[in-house]
C-alpha positions in Angstrom: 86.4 100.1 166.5 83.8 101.0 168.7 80.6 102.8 168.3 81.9 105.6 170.1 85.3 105.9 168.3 83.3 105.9 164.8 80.8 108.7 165.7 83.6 110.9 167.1 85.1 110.0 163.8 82.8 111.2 161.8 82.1 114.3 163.7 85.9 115.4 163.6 85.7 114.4 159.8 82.7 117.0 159.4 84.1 119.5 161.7 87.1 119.7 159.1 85.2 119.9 156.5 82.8 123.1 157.4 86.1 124.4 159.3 87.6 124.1 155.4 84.7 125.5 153.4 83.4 128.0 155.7 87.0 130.6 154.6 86.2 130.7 151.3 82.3 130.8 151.3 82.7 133.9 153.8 85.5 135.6 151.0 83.2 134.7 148.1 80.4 136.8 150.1 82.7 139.4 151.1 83.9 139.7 147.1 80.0 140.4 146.3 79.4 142.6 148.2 82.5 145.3 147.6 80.8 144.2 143.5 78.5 145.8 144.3 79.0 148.7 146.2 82.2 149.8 144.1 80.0 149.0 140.6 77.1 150.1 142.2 75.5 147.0 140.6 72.1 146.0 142.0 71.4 143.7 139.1 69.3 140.2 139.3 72.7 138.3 138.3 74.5 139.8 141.1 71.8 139.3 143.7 71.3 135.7 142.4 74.8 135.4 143.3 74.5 136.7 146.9 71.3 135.1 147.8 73.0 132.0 146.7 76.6 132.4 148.6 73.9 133.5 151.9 72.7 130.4 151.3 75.8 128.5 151.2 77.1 130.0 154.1 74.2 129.1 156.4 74.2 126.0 155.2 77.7 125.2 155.7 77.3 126.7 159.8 74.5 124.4 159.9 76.5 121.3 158.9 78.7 122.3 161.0 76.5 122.0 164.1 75.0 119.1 162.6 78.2 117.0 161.6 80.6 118.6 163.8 82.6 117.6 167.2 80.7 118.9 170.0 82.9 120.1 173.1 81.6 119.2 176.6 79.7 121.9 177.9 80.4 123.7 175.0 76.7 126.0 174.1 75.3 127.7 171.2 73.5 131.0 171.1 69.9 131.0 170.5 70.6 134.2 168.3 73.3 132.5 166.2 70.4 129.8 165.8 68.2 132.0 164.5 70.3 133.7 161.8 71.4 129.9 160.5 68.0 129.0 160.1 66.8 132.1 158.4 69.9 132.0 155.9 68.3 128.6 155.0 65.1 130.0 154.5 63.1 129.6 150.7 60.0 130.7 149.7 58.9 127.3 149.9 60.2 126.5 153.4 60.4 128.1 157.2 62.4 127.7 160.3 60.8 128.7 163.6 64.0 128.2 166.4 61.8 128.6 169.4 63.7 128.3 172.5 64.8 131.1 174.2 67.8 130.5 175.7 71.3 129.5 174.2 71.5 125.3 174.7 73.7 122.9 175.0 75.7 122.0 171.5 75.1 118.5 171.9 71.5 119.1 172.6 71.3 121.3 169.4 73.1 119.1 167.5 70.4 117.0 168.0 67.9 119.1 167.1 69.8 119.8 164.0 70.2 116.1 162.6 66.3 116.1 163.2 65.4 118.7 161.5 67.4 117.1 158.7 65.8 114.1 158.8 62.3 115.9 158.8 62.9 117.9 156.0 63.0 114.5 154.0 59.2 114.3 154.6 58.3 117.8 153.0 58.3 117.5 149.2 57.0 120.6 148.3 58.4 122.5 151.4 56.9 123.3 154.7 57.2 125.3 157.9 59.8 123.4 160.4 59.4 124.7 163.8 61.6 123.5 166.7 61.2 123.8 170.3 62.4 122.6 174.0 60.3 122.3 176.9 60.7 120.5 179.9 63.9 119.1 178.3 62.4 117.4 175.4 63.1 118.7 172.0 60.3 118.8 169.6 60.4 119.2 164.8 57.7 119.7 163.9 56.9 120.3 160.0 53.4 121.3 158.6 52.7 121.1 155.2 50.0 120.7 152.5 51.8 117.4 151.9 53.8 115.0 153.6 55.5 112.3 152.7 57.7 110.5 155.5 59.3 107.3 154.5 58.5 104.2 156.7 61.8 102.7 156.4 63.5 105.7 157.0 61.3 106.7 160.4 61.6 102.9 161.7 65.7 103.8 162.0 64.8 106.6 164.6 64.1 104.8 167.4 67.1 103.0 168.1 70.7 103.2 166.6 71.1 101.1 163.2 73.6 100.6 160.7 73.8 102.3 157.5 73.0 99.3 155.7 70.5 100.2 152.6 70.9 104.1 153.1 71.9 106.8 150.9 74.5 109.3 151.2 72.1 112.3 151.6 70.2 110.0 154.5 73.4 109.8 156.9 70.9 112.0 159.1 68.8 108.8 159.9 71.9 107.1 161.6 73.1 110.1 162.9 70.0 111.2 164.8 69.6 107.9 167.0 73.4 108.3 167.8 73.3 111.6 168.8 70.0 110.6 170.7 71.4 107.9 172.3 74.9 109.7 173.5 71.9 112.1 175.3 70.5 109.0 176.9 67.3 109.7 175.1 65.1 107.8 172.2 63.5 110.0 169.0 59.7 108.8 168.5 57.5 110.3 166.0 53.8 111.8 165.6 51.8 111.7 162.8 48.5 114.2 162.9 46.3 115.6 159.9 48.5 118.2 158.7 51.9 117.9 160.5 54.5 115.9 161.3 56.9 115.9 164.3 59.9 114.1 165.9 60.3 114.2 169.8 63.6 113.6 171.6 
C-alpha cells in the first residue's frame, strides 16, 4: 500500500466519522435549546449542558477539516473558520483565524493538524493565533509556559512513521503528510514567550 493510498485512507475513515457524529451532536443541541425555551430553564445544569454540546459540535467540524478527505479545489470560508475556532474556545485558551479570505481545504487542513500539534505545547492553555502571508502558513501560541516535546517536534520536518506515538499524537504524522502532499516542509521557532510552526 502506498503512502498515498494510506493517507487517503485515513482521511475517508475520519470523514465518516465526523459525517456520523456531527447528526446527533447537532439534535442534542437542538433538544437544549427547545429545554429551555419551552421550560424556560436558564439553570447552571442546563447551560453546562449547552456549553458542552457547543463544544462538541465545534470540535467535531474541526476534526472534520482536520481528518477529513479534502476535495480538489474544494475551499473553506474564512467565516466558518472563525465560528469553529471560537466554539473551541476556554477560558484558558484563544484562537485568532487571521486570514481574510476563504483558503484552499487542503491548505487549511494543514493549518488545522498544526494547530493540533501546537496545542500539545501549552499546558496550562495559551493564545493560538494562525495566519497566511505570502503563502506560508504560520501557529503561533504564546503562553506563560510552554512545553513542546523534542521528540515530537523532530517528526515535523519530514514524514515518519507512527512508530513510538500515541493515539492522541496522530497529529505529528499527519502534519508532515499533509505538508508534504502541499510540496512544503513545517519548521519551528522557539522565542521567549511563544512558540510557532511555519509551513
Amino acid at each position: 500500500m502506498t503512502k498515498d493510498m494510506t493517507r487517503d485512507i485515513a482521511a475517508m475513515i475520519g470523514s465518516r466519522i465526523c459525517h456520523d457524529l456531527i447528526s446527533p451532536v447537532g439534535a442534542i443541541s437542538n433538544g437544549v435549546e427547545l429545554l429551555a425555551m419551552s421550560a424556560g430553564d436558564t439553570s447552571a445544569e442546563l447551560s453546562l449542558i449547552s456549553e458542552s454540546v457547543d463544544n462538541a459540535n465545534a470540535r467535531v467540524k474541526f476534526f472534520r477539516i482536520a481528518f477529513g478527505m479534502a476535495s480538489q479545489g474544494q475551499m473553506t470560508g474564512r467565516q466558518e473558520m472563525v465560528s469553529i475556532l471560537k466554539g473551541l474556545e476556554t477560558p484558558r485558551q484563544t484562537y485568532d483565524w487571521q486570514p481574510t479570505t476563504d483558503m484552499l481545504r487542503d491548505e487549511v487542513k494543514l493549518a488545522c493538524l498544526m494547530v493540533m500539534c501546537i496545542e500539545t505545547a501549552l499546558p496550562r492553555g495559551g493564545a493560538i493565533q494562525i495566519s497566511s502571508e505570502n503563502g506560508q502558513l504560520q501557529v503561533t501560541a504564546r503562553s506563560d509556559r510552554l512545553d513542546p516535546s523534542p521528540e515530537l517536534w523532530a517528526r515535523l520536518g519530514a514524514v515518519s512513521t507512527p512508530d513510538g506515538l500515541k493515539p492522541n499524537e496522530v497529529q505529528f504524522i499527519l502534519a508532515p503528510l499533509q505538508a508534504d502532499l502541499l510540496g512544503r516542509r513545517i519548521c519551528s521557532q522557539d522565542d521567549a514567550g511563544a512558540l510557532r510552526l511555519m509551513a
